[in-house]
C-alpha positions in Angstrom: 0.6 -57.0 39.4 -1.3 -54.9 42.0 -3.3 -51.2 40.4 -1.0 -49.7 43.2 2.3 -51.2 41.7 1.1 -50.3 38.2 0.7 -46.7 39.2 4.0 -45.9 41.2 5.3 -47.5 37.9 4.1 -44.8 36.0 4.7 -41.7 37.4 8.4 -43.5 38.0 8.4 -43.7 34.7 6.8 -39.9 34.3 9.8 -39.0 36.6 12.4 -40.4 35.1 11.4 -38.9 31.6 10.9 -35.1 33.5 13.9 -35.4 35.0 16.1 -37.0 32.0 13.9 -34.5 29.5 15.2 -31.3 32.1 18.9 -32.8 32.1 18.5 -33.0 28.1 17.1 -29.5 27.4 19.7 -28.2 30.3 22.7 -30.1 28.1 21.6 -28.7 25.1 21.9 -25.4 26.1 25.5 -26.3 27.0 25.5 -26.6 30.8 27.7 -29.5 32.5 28.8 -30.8 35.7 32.6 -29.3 36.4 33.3 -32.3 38.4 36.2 -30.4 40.1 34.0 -27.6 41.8 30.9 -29.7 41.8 29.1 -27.1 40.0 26.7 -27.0 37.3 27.7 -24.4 34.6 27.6 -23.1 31.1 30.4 -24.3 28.6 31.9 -22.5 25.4 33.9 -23.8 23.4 37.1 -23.6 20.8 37.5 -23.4 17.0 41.2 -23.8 15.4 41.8 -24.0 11.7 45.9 -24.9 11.3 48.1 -25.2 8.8 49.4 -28.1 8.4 46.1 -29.9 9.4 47.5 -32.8 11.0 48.4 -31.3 14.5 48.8 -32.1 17.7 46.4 -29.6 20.4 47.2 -29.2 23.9 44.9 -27.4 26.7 46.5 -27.1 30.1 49.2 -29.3 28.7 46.9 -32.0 28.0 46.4 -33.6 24.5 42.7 -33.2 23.6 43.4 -35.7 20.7 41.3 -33.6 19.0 42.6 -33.7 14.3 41.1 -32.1 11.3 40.5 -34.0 8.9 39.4 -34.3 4.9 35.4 -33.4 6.0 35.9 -31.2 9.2 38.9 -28.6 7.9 38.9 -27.2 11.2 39.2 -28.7 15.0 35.9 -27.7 17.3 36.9 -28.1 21.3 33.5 -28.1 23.2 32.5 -28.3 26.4 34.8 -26.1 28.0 34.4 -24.5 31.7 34.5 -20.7 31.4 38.4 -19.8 32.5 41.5 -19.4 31.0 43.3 -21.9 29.5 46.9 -22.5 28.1 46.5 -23.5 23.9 49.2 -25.2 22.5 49.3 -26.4 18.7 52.5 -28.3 17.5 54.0 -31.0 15.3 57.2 -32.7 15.5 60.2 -30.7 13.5 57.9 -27.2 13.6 57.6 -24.4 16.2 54.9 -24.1 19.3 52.3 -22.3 18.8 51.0 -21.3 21.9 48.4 -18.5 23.7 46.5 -18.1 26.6 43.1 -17.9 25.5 39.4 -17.1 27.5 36.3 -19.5 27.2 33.5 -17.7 28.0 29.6 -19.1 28.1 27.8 -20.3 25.4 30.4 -18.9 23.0 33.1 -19.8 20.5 36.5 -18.4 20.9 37.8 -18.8 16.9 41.2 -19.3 15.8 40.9 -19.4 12.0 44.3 -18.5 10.9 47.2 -20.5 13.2 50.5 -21.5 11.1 53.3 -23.5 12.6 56.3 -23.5 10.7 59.2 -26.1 10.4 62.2 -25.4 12.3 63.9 -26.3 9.3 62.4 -25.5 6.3 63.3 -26.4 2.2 66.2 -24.9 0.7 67.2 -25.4 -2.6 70.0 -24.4 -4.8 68.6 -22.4 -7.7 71.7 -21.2 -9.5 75.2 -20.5 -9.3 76.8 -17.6 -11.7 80.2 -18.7 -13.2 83.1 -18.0 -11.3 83.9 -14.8 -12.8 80.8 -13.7 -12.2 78.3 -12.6 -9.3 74.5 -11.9 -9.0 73.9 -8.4 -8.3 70.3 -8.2 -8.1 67.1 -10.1 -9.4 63.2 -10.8 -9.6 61.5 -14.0 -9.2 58.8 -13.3 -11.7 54.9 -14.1 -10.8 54.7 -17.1 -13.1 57.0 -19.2 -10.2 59.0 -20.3 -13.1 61.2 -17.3 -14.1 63.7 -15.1 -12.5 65.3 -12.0 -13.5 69.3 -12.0 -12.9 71.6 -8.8 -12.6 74.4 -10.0 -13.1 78.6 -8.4 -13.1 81.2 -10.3 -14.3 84.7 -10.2 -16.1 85.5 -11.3 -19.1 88.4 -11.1 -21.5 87.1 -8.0 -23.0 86.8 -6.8 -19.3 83.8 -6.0 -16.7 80.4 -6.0 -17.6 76.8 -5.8 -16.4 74.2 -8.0 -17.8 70.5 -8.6 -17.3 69.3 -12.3 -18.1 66.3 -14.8 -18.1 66.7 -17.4 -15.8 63.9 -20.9 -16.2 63.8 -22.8 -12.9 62.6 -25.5 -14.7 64.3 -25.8 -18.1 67.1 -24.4 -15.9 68.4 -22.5 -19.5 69.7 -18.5 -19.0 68.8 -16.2 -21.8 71.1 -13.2 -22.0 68.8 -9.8 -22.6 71.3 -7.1 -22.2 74.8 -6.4 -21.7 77.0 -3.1 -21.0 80.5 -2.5 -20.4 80.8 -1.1 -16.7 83.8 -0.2 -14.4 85.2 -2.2 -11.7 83.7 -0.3 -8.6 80.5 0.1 -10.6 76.8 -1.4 -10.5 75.2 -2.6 -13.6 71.9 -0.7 -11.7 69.7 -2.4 -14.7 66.8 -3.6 -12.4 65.5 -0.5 -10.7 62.6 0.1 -13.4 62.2 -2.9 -14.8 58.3 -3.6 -15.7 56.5 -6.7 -17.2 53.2 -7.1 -20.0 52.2 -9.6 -17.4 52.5 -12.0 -14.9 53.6 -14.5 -17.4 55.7 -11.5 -20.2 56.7 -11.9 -23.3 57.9 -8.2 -23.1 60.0 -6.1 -20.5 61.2 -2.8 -20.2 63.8 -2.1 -18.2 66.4 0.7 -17.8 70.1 2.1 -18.1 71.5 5.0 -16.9 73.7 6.5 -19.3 77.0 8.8 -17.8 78.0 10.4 -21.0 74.4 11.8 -22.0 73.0 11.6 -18.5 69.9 10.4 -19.6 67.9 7.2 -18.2 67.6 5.1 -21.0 64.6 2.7 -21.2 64.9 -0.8 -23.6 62.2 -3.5 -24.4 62.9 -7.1 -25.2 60.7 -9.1 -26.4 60.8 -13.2 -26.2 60.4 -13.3 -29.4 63.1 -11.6 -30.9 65.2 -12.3 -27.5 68.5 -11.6 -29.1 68.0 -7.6 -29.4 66.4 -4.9 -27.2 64.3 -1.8 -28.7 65.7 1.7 -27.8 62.5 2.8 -26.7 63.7 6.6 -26.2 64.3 7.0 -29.9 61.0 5.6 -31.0 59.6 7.9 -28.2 61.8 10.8 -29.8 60.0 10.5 -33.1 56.7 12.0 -31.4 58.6 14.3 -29.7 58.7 13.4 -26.7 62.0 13.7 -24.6 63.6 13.9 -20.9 61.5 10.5 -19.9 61.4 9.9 -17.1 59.2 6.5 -16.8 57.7 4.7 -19.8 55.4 1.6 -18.5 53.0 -1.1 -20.7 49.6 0.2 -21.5 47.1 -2.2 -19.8 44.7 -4.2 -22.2 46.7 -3.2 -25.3 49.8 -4.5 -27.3 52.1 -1.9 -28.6 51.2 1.0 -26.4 53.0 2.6 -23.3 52.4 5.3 -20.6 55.6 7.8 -20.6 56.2 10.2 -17.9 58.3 13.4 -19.3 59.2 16.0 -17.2 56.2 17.8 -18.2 53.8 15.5 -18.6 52.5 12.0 -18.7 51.8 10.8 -22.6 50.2 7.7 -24.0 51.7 6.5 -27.3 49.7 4.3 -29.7 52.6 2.4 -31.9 49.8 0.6 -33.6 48.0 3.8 -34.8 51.1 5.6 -34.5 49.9 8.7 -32.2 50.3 9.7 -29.0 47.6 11.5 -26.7 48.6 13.3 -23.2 46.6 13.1 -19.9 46.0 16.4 -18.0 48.7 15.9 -15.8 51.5 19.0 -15.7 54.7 18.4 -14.2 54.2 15.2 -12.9 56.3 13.4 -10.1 55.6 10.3 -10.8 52.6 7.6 -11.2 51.5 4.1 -11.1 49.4 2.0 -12.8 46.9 -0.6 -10.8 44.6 -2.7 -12.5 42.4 -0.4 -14.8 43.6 3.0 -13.0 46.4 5.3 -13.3 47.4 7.5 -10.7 49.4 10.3 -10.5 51.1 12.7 -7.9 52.2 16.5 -9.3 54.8 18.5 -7.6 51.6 21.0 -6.3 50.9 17.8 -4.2 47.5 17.3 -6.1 46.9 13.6 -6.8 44.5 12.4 -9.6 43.5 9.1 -11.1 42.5 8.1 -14.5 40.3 5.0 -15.5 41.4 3.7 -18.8 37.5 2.5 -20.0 36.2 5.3 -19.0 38.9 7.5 -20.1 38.1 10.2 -17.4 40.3 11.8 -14.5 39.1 12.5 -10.7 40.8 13.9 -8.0 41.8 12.4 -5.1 43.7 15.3 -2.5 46.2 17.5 -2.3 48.9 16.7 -0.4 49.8 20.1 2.0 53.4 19.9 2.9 55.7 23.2 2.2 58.2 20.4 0.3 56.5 17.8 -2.1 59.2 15.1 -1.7 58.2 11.6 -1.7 59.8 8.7 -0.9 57.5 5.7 -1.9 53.7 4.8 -2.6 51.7 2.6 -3.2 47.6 2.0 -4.3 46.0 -1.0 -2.6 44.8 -3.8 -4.2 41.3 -2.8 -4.8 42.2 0.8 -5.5 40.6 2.6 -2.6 43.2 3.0 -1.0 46.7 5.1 -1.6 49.5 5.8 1.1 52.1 8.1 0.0 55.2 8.1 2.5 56.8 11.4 2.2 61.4 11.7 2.7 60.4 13.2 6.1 58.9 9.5 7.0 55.5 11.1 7.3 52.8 8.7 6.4 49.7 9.5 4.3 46.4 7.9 3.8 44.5 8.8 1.1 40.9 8.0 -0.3 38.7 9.4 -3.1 36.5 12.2 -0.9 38.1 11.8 2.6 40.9 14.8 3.9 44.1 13.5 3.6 45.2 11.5 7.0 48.3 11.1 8.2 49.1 7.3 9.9 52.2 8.4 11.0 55.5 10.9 11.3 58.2 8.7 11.6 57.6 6.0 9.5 60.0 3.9 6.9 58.2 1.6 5.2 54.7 -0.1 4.4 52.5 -2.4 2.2 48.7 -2.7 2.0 47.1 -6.7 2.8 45.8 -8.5 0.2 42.2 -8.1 1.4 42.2 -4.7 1.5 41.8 -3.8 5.2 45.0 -3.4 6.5 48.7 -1.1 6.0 51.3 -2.4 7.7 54.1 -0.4 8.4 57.7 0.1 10.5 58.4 3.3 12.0 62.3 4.6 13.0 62.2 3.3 16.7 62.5 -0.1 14.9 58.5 -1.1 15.6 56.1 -2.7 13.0 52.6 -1.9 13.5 49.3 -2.9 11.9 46.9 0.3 10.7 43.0 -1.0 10.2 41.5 0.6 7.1 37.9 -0.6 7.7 36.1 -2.3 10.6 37.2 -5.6 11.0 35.1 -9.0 12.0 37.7 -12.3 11.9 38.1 -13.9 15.1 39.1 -10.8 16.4 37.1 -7.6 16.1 38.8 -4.1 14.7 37.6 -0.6 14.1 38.5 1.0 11.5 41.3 3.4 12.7 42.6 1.1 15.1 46.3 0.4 15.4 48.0 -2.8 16.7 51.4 -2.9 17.9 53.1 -6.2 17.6 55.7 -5.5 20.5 57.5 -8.7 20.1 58.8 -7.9 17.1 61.6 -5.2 16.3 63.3 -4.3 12.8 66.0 -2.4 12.0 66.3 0.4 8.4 65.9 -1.0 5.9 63.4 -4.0 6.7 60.8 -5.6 3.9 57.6 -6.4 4.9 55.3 -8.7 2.9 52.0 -9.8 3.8 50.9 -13.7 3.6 48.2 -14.3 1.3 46.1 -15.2 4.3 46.5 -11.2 5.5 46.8 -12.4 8.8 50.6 -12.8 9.2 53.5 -10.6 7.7 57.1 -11.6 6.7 59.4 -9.1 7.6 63.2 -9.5 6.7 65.4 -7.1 8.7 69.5 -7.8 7.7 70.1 -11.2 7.8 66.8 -12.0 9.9 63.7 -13.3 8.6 60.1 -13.0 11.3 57.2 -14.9 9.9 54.5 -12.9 12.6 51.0 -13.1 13.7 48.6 -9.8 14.1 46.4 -11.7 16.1 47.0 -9.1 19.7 45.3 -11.5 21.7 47.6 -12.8 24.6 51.5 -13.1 23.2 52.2 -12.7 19.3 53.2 -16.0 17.7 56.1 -14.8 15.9 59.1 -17.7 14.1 62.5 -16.3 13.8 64.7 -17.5 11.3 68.8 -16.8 10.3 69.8 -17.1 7.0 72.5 -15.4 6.9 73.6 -11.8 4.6 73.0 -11.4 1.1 70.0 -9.7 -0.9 66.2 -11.4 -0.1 63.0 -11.6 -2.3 59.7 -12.2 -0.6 56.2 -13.4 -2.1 53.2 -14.3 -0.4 53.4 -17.6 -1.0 55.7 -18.0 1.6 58.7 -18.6 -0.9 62.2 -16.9 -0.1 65.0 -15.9 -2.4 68.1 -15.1 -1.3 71.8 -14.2 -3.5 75.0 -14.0 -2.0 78.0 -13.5 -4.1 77.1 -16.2 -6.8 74.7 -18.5 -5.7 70.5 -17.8 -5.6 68.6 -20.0 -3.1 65.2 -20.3 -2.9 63.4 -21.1 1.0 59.9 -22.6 1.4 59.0 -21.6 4.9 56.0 -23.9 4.7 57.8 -26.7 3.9 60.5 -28.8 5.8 63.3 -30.3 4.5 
């Protein structure tokens, strides 16, 4: 071979690595040929996380092909042209789940949160009353296994209202209290019921008495399940009277909170004494993890820290008429909304004035992770109030409101947040809306009708429902 050959060998060779090097350090900073303009051009990319995994993704109506899998939880798209594109995520049996979404260069458009529910999902027959009876009310417990039934029925003696212990698993019904009612009346035995823990072995719930009309409050106790405790006579013997509220001390066996009309008292049956907090002519108070907090009728709202044993003030709420309707302390305890009988909203923080979210509000519930308070308003819309700045696929201020215009509710709606705090389900009459608050392109929002009857949410997912005398449970998640 000729020195001349050799030599346009090697800068051949030199060429060829230049030019391959270039095309290399060009590809790895994400630039391709868009063989349909003929174009060289930045790419971005996609990022899905789904639930189930196994899914089917479509852009543009085409099947990328693209799964998650046991190492890779999540599906990464790459290589995409900056433009718009049509995303479609589905599985046979389960809704679409569709948006139009924006690639842009040399970014990553995330979607960390998509559900797709079954078009059908699992319903199962929990329990049926007898037939001379019906379920009035009741309240799956938090250890999934339990269920509190309010029950009226007839026997030969005549009507009654009862409160029992349902196991979903032993399927077995203890009987914890029982009254003789009227015909046209409500047992009403449920609506201050409280548990020891997620997992009780003591509850208190209450009756309201028409001949003294007095509340009266009762504990039972698994282990002596055949008899309730008059707790208003043992409170009577420390003199305290006209209660109002008595809930389970936190940490400690044998000891309860008890709201009076003039104050709020913590009674010690172990040391047999009873000590009050400076609270005077309380409306009411709830306990959350290792706080109590308390609203007067001035409109002055404190808390109390049970280690610590001291009280702070929050605010004072400013309205000529102290009426409230509900609240409610978020899970970290930051946070308290207070909505007032004139459907004003109220935020409220340790240090901050007293903000109002809304006027014409009608319900609400903090997310699990702390950052957001849902809540309906009397036109029928549910909206989505940010509490801090928020950074998930989507980015938030704190202040900022979304509207999820998709979806409408009518008085009285729940709304429960999914554990994930990125999707609500909202039952409004005989409708339940499992809904995204994800406000890029269209919400994703799956409708469902199960029909009337009285529903219990959980953020699992998990539906209860009673009509007349049957109790059905619902797994949204899963298909039949």
């Amino acid at each position: 071979m000729s020195k001349k050959t050799r030599r346009i060998m090697f800068w051949c060779i030199v060429g060829f690595f230049v030019v391959a090097g270039a095309w290399l350090l060009v590809f790895s900073f994400g630039y391709r040929v868009d063989w349909k303009t003929l174009q060289i051009g930045q790419t971005g990319g996609l990022y899905l996380k789904t639930a189930p995994k196994i899914t089917d993704v479509f852009l543009d109506g085409e099947n990328t092909n693209k799964k998650s899998g046991l190492l890779s939880p999540g599906i990464f798209v790459q290589n995409l042209f900056p433009r718009s594109y049509q995303l479609k995520v589905s599985k046979e049996g389960y809704f679409d789940w569709s948006k139009k979404v924006a690639i842009e260069p040399s970014l990553v458009n995330s979607f960390s949160h998509i559900i797709i529910l079954p078009q059908s999902p699992l319903k199962e027959s929990v329990y049926e009353a007898t037939s001379t009876a019906e379920i009035t009310d009741f309240s799956p417990l938090e250890n999934r296994e339990e269920i509190i039934l309010e029950m009226k029925g007839k026997d030969k003696s005549g009507w009654f209202g009862s409160l029992s212990l349902f196991n979903q698993k032993s399927a077995t019904t203890t009987e914890m209290f029982r009254k003789k009612i009227i015909s046209t009346e409500q047992p009403d035995l449920l609506s201050g019921f409280v548990l020891d823990s997620p997992n009780p072995n003591q509850i208190i719930f209450s009756d309201y008495n028409r001949s003294s009309g007095q509340t009266i409050f009762y504990l039972w106790d698994r282990l002596e399940p055949n008899q309730v405790t008059n707790l208003n006579k043992t409170a009577s013997a420390y003199n305290l009277s006209k209660i109002r509220k008595i809930v389970f001390y936190p940490f400690e066996d044998n000891k309860y909170i008890i709201e009076t009309n003039k104050n709020i008292a913590i009674l010690d049956l172990n040391r047999k004494e009873k000590a009050f907090l400076s609270a005077e002519n309380p409306i009411d108070f709830v306990v959350n993890g290792g706080n109590l907090f308390w609203v007067d009728k001035e409109g002055s709202i404190y808390s109390y820290n049970f280690i610590l044993k001291n009280t702070s003030p929050l605010a004072i709420i400013e309205n000529e008429k102290i009426e409230i309707g509900n609240w409610a302390v978020s899970v970290n305890a930051s946070n308290v909304a207070v909505l007032m009988k004139n459907n004003e909203l109220l935020l409220i923080r340790s240090g901050q004035p007293v903000k109002t979210i809304s006027s014409a509000a009608q319900n609400f519930s903090f997310s699990p992770d702390n950052k957001k308070l849902a809540y309906s308003d009397i036109n029928g819309q549910l909206k989505i109030y940010f509490l801090e700045d928020f950074n998930q696929d989507t980015n938030k201020k704190a202040g900022e409101e979304v509207i999820l215009e998709d979806l409408t509710v009518n008085a009285p709606a729940q709304i429960f947040w999914y554990k994930d705090s990125s999707h609500l389900i909202v039952q409004s009459g005989e409708e339940i809306m499992f809904a995204e608050i994800d406000d890029r392109d269209k919400f994703n929002i799956f409708k469902y009708q199960f029909g009337l009857g009285r529903y219990a949410l959980n953020g699992e997912g998990v539906i209860f429902r009673s009509a007349g005398a049957l109790l059905e449970k619902i797994n949204l998640i899963i298909g039949e």
